[in-house]
C-alpha distance (Angstrom), angle and dihedral (degrees) to the residues before:
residue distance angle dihedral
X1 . . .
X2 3.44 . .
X3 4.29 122.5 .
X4 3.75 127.2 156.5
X5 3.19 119.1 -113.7
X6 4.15 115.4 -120.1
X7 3.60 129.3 -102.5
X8 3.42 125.5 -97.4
X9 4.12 101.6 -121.7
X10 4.09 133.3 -177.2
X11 3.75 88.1 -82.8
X12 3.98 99.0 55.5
X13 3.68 112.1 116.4
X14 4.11 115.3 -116.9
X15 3.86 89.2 -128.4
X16 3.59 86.3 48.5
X17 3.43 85.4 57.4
X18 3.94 92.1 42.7
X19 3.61 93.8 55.3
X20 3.93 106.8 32.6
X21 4.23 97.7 36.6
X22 3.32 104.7 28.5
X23 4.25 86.1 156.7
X24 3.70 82.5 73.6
X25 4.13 107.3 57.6
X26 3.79 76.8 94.2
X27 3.73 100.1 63.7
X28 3.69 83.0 39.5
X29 3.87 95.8 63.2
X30 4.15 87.8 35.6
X31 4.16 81.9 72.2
X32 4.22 92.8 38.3
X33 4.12 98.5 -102.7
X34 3.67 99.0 133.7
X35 3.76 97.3 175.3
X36 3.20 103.2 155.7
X37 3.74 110.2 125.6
X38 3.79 91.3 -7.0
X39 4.47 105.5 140.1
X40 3.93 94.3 -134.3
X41 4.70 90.5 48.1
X42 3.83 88.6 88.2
X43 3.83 102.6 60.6
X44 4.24 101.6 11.9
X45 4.17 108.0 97.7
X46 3.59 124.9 -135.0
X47 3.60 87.1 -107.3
X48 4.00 88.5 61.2
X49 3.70 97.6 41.8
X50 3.75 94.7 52.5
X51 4.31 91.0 47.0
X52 3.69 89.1 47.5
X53 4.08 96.5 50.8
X54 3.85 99.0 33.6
X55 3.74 91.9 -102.6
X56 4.06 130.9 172.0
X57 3.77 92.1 -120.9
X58 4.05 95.9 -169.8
X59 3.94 94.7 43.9
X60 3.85 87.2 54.9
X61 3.39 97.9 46.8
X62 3.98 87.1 47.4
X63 3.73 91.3 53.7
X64 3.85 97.1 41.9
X65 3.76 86.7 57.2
X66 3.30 112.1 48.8
């Protein structure tokens, strides 16, 4: 059975993306979010993350899914 697997969007958690996506912690330290083992990565969103480290929110989410 074949399903597509959903989009990471502003509201995804960064340890969601830690745990789930782990092919894109690159792409994540490309654009300076270097989350892993950081206290707040389990429950901050993408949305957060990017605001709080001067982040282009939409390119990111463009690059982390392609």
């Amino acid at each position: 059975m074949w399903f597509k697997m959903a989009k990471i969007n502003k509201n995804t958690k960064i340890g969601d993306i830690l745990e789930k996506h782990p092919d894109k912690v690159k792409i994540l330290f490309k654009y300076g979010l270097h989350c892993i083992g950081c206290s707040v990565a389990n429950q901050e969103t993408l949305e957060e993350a990017t605001a709080a480290h001067g982040i282009n929110l939409k390119a990111l989410l463009k690059e982390l899914n392609e």
